[in-house]
C-alpha positions in Angstrom: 25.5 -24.1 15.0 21.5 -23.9 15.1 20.2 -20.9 13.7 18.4 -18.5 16.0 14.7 -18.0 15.4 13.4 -14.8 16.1 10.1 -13.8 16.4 9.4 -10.3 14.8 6.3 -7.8 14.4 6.1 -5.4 12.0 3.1 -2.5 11.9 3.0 -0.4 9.2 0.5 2.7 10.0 -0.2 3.9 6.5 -2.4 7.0 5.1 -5.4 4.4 4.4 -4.8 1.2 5.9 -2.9 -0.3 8.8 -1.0 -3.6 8.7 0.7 -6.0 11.3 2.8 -8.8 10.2 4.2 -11.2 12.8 6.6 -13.8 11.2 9.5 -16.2 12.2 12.6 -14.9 10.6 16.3 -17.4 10.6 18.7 -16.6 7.9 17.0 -13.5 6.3 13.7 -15.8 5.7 10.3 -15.5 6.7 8.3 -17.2 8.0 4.7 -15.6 8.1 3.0 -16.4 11.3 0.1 -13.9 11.0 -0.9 -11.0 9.0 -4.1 -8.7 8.9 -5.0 -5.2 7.8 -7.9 -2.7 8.1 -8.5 0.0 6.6 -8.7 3.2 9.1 -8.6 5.8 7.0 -6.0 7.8 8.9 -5.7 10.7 6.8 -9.3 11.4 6.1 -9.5 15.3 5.3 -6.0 15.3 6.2 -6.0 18.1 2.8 -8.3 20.4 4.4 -7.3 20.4 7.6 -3.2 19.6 7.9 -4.2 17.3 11.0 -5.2 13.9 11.7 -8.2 14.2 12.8 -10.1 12.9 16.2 -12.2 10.1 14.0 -8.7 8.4 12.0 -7.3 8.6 15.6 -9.8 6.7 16.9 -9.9 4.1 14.3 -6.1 4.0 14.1 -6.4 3.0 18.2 -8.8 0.9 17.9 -6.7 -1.5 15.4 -3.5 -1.0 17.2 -5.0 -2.4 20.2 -6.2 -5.3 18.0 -2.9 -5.8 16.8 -1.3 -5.5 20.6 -3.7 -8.4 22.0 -2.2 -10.8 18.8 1.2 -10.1 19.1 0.8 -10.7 22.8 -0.2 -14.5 21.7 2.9 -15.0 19.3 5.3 -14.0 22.0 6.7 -11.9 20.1 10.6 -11.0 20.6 10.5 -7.3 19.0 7.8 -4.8 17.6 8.6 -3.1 14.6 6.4 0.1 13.7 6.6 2.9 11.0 4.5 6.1 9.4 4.5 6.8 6.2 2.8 9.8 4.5 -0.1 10.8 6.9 2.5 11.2 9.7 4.9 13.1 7.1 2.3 15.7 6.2 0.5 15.9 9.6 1.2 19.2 12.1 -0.2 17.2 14.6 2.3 13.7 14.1 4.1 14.4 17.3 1.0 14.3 19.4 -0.2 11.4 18.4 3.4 9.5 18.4 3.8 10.4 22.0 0.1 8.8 22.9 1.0 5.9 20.8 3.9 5.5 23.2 2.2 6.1 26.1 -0.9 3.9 25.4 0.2 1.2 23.3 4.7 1.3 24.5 5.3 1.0 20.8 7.6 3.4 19.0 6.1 4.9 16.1 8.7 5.6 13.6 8.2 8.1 10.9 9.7 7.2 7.4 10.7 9.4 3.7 9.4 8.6 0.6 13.2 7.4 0.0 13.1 5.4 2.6 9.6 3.8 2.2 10.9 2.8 -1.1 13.8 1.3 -0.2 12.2 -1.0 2.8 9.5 -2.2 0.0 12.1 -2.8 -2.4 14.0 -5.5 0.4 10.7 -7.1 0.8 9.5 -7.8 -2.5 12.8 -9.0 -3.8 13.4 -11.6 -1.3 10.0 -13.2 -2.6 10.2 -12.8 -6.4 12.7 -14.1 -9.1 12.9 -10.9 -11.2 15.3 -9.5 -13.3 16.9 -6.3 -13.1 14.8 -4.2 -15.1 11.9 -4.0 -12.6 9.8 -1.3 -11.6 8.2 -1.9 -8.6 5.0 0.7 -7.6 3.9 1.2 -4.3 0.0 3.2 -4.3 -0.7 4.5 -0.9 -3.5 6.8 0.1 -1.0 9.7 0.1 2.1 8.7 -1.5 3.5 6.9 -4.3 6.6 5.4 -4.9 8.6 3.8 -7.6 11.5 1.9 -7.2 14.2 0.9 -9.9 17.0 -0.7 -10.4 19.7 1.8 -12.4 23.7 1.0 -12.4 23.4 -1.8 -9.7 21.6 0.8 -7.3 18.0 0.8 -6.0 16.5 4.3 -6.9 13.4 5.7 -5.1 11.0 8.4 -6.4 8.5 9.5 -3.8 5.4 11.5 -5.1 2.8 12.9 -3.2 -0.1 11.3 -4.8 -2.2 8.4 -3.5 -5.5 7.2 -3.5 -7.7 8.7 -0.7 -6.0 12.2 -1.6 -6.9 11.7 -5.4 -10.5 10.6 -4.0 -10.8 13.4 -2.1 -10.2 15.8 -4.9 -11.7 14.6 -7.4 -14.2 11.5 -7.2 -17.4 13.2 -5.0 -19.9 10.7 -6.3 -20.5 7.2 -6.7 -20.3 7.5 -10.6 -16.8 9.3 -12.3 -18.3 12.4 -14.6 -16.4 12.5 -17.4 -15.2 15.9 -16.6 -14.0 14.9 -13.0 -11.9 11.7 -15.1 -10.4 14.3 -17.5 -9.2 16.5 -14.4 -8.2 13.2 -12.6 -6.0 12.0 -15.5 -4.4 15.5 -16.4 -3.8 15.7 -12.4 -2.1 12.7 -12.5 0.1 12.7 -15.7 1.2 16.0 -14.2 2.6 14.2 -11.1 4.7 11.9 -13.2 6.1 14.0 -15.8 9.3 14.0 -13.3 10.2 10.3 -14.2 12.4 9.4 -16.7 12.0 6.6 -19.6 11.0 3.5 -17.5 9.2 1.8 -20.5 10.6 -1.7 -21.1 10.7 -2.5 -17.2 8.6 -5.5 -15.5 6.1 -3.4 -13.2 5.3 -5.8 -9.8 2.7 -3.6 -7.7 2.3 -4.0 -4.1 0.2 -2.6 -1.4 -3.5 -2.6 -0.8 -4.8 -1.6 -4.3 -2.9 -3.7 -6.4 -3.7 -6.9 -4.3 -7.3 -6.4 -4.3 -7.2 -6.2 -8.1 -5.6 -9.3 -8.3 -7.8 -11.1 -5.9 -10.9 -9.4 -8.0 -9.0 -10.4 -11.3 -8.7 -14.0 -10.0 -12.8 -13.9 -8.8 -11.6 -14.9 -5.8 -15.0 -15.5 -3.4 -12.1 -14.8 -0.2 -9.0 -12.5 -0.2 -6.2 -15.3 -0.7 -2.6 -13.7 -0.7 -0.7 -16.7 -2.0 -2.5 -17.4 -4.9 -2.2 -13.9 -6.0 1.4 -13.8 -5.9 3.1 -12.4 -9.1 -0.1 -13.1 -11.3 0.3 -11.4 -14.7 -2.7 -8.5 -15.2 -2.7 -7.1 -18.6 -3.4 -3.4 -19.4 -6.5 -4.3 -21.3 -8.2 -6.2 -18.5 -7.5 -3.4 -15.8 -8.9 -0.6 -18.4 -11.7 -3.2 -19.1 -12.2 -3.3 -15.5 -12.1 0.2 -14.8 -14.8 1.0 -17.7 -17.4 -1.7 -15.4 -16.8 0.4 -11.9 -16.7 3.4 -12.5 -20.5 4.4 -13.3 -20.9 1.7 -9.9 -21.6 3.1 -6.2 -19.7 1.9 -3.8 -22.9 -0.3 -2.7 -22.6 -1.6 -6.0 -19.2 -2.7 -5.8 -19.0 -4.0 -2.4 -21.9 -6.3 -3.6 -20.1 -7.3 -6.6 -16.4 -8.0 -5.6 -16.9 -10.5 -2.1 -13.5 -10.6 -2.0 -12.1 -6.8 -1.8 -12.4 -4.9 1.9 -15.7 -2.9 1.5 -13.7 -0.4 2.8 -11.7 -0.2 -0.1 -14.4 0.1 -2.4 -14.6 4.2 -2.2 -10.4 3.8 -2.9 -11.0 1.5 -5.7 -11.8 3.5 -8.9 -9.0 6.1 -8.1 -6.9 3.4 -7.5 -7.2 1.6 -10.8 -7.1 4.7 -12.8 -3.9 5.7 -11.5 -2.8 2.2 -12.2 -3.4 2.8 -15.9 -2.0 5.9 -16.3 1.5 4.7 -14.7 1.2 2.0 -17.3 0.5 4.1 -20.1 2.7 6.8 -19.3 5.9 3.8 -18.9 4.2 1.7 -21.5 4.0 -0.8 -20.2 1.0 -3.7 -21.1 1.3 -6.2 -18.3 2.1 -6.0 -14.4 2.4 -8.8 -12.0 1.3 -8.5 -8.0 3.6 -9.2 -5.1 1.8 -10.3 -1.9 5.5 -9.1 0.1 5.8 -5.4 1.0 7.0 -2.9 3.4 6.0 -5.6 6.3 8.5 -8.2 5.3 11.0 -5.9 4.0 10.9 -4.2 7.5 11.6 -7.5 9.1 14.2 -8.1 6.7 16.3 -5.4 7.5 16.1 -6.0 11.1 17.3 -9.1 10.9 
């Protein structure tokens, strides 16, 4: 008997960026048919004010429109479409579910931490040949999670810490002050202290700033998912890296690195200074990049 191909959408409406997938799946593979992302900034201020504001709701529309008129051309058999942290923390989550609904008919899902974790960890394992002493790190704008393997079961550990809120905080200008990186790094050893020994593991990163580091690391002139895929980074490259942008504006860096979303590039430094203190803190000297996420692990469990 002929497997049955179904054609499945996932749209993953995250605290910095938002990301369709659409993709064949037949016997829990993928086939990727399309995938895109853009940065909307959906919890700008989100700290200061508890709400998402007018702006990220606009530029969160304005993508999910985008991504209506593709799936439209895929014929696509269902839509699949979570929230992460912004929609966690937000008073005002409800609201803007129910006008998703009503303008685009797509069910906006709100996820945990646990969960989030749990849906990444489906998709990056059904793309990598790892062991079972991985640690897999998820940066998002508002939340980051790490996900293990301890006693044959998949652990989660959700923290609320991500790149646009550690921005927000603490990186005001172009250039990092050495006072402001002192208060960034204490701020962020703080919010791992929680999380037992993990030295030893194999870190794989996914998620927005971990693949532009890659493609940066590779000089790619054009973001090119498949030939980042589980490239090895070592900690000395990434610190190396991090001591050339930080003194850059964001001018600077957009000029430099063709191949990283300009609208990253005010993301970026925070980003790769939390990645180096998760490695020092596990010690841990070299991490590998997995294109597969949340998307595919949200088609995954689907189907």
């Amino acid at each position: 008997m002929e497997e049955q191909v179904v054609v499945a959408a996932a749209i993953d409406c995250g605290s910095n960026s938002t990301r369709l997938l659409i993709s064949e799946v037949s016997d829990g593979k993928i086939k990727k048919l399309f995938k895109t992302h853009n940065v909307t900034k959906t919890s700008e201020g989100l700290d200061n004010t508890l709400i998402i504001s007018k702006e990220s709701k606009k530029r969160l529309f304005r993508t999910l429109k985008t991504y209506i008129n593709e799936i439209e051309k895929f014929k696509v058999d269902q839509v699949l479409c979570i929230g992460t942290a912004v929609f966690r923390d937000a008073k005002n989550s409800e609201e803007i579910i129910e006008e998703v609904r009503g303008k685009f008919d797509l069910e906006l899902k709100v996820i945990s931490g646990e969960e989030e974790g749990q849906i990444t960890s489906v998709g990056v394992l059904s793309d990598s040949n790892i062991n079972d002493d991985f640690l897999i790190v998820d940066i998002g704008g508002r939340s980051t999670e790490f996900i293990y393997e301890d006693n044959k079961k998949i652990n989660v550990n959700s923290i609320n810490l991500g790149v646009v809120s550690i921005s927000e905080r603490f990186i005001k200008e172009n250039s990092i002050e050495a006072n402001d990186e002192e208060s960034t790094i204490k701020f962020i050893n703080n919010n791992l202290d929680f999380l037992g020994d993990l030295s030893n593991k194999s870190i794989i990163g996914v998620a927005g700033t971990f693949t532009s580091l890659a493609s940066i690391f590779l000089g790619q002139d054009k973001y090119d998912e498949e030939a980042i895929h589980l490239k090895s980074i070592s900690l000395e490259w990434v610190e190396s890296f991090y001591n050339k942008i930080k003194s850059m504006t964001e001018s600077q860096i957009i000029g430099t690195f063709s191949s990283l979303d300009p609208k990253r590039a005010k993301t970026l430094k925070s980003g790769v200074l939390l990645i180096i203190c998760i490695m020092k803190k596990f010690k841990i000297n070299e991490l590998k990049v997995s294109k597969s996420d949340i998307l595919e692990g949200l088609i995954l469990k689907n189907y």
